[in-house]
C-alpha positions as CSV (number, residue, x, y, z in Angstrom):
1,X,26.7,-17.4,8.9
2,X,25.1,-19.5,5.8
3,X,21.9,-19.0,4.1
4,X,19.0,-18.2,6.5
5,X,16.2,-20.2,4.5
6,X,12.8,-18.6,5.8
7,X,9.3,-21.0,5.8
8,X,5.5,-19.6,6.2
9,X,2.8,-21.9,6.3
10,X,-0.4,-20.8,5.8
11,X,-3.4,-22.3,3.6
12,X,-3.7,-18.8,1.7
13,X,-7.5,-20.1,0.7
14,X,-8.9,-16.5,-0.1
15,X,-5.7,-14.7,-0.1
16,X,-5.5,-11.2,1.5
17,X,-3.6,-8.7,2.6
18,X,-2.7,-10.4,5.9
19,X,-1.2,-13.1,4.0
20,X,1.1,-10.8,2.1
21,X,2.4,-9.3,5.0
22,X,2.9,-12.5,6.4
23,X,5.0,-13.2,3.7
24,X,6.7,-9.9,3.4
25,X,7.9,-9.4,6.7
26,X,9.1,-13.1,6.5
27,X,11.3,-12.2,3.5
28,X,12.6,-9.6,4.7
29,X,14.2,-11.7,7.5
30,X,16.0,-14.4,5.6
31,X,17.9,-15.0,1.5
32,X,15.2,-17.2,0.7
33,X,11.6,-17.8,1.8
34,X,9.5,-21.0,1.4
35,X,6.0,-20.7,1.5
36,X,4.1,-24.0,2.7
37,X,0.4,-24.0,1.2
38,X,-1.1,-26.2,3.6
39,X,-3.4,-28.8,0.9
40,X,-7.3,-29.6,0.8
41,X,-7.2,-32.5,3.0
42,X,-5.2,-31.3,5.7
43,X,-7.3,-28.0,5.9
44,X,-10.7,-30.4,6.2
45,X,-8.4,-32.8,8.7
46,X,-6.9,-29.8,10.8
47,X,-9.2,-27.1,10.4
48,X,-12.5,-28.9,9.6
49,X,-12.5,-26.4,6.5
50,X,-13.2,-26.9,2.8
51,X,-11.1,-25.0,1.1
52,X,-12.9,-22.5,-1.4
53,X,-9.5,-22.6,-3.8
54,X,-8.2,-25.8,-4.8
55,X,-4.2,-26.3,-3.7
56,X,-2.8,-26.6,-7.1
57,X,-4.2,-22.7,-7.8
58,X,-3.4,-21.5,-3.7
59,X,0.1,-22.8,-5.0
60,X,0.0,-21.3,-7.9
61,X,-1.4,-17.6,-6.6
62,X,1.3,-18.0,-3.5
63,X,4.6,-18.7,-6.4
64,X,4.0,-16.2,-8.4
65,X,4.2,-13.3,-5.4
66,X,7.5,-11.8,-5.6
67,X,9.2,-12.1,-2.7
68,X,8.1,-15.9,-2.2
69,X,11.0,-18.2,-3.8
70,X,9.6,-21.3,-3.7
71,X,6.3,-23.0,-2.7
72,X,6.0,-26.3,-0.4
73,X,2.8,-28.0,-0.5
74,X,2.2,-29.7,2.8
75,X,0.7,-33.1,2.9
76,X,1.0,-33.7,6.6
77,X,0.1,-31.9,9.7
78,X,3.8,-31.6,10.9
79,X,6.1,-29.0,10.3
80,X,8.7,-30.9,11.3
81,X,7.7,-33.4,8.4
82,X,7.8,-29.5,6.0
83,X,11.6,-29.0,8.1
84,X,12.7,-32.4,6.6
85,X,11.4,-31.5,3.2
86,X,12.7,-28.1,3.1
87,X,15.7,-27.4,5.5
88,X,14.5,-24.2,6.7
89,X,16.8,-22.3,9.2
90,X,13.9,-20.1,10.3
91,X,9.8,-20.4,10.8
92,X,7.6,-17.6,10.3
93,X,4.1,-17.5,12.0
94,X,1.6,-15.0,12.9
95,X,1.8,-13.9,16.7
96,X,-1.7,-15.1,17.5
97,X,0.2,-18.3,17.7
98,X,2.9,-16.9,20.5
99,X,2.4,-18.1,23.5
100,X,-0.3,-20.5,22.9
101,X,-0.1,-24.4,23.2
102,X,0.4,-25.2,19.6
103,X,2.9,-22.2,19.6
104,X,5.1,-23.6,22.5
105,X,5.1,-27.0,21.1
106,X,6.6,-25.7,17.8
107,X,9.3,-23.6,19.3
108,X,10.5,-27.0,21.6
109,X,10.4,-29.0,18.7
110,X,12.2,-26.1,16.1
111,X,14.9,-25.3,19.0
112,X,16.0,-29.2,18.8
113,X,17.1,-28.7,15.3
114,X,18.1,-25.1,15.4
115,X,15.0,-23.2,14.0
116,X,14.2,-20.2,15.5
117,X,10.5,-19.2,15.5
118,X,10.2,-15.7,14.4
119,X,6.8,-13.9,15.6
120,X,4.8,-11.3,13.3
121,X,1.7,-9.1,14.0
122,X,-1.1,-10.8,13.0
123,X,-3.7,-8.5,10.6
124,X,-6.2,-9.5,12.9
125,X,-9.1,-6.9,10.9
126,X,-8.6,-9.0,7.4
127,X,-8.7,-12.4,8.3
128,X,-10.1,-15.6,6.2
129,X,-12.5,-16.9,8.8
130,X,-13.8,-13.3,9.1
131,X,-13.6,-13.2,4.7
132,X,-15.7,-17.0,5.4
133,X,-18.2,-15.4,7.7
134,X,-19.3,-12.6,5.0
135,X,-19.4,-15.1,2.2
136,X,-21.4,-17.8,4.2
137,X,-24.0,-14.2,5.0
138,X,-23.8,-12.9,1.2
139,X,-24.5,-16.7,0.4
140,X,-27.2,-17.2,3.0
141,X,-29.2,-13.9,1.9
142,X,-29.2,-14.9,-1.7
143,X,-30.0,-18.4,-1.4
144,X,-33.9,-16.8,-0.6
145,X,-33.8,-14.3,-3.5
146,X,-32.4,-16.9,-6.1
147,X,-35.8,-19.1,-4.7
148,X,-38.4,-15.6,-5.2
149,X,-36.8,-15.8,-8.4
150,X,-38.0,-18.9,-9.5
């Protein structure tokens, strides 16, 4: 068997511990792993989110975890575009996605070019949106002090 050349693809925008064991499970599972840092625009085309840290330093923070070996910023909204960058052998994703539309679509299109999706518990009680949410609170309760302030 040759080298089994792992990707996760996430936009790691307030990185947390559910992003590290996204990509720790995932290296454990293949020789080398890939991370894709989804970029600004296609988070605000996707998502309909602003990223709160720029790409370049997402990239930078995502690299410089050990078991990552290389970073892959994605510019379009297809994986199979990231596939024809990269070569990946196997695609990592959270297991919220299994099942799902989006999910089944990926695996149809991976099995046609011999990527098997590989499934991981999601840490759903640290997640970004739920990291967003206390931010946006913090931000909204200030926002009236900073103005008694004044």
């Amino acid at each position: 068997m040759g080298t089994r050349i792992g990707y996760a693809a996430g936009a790691f925008d307030l990185f947390h511990v559910g992003h590290l064991n996204l990509l720790r499970h995932a290296k454990q599972h293949c020789d080398v792993l890939v991370a894709g840092v989804v970029n600004d625009e296609m988070l605000r085309e996707v998502k309909g989110i602003e990223a709160l840290i720029p790409t370049a330093e997402r990239a930078e923070i995502v690299r410089h975890i050990s078991f990552v070996d290389d970073v892959h910023v994605e510019t379009t909204p297809s994986k199979m575009d990231a596939w024809r960058d990269v070569g990946f052998t196997h695609f990592f994703k959270g297991d919220d996605w299994r099942g799902t539309e989006k999910g089944l679509r990926l695996e149809r299109e991976f099995e046609a070019v011999g990527v098997e999706v590989v499934y991981f518990p999601y840490t759903a009680h640290t997640s970004s949106t739920a990291l967003r949410r206390a931010l946006d609170a913090l931000t909204a309760g200030a926002v009236p002090a900073l103005a008694a302030q004044r």
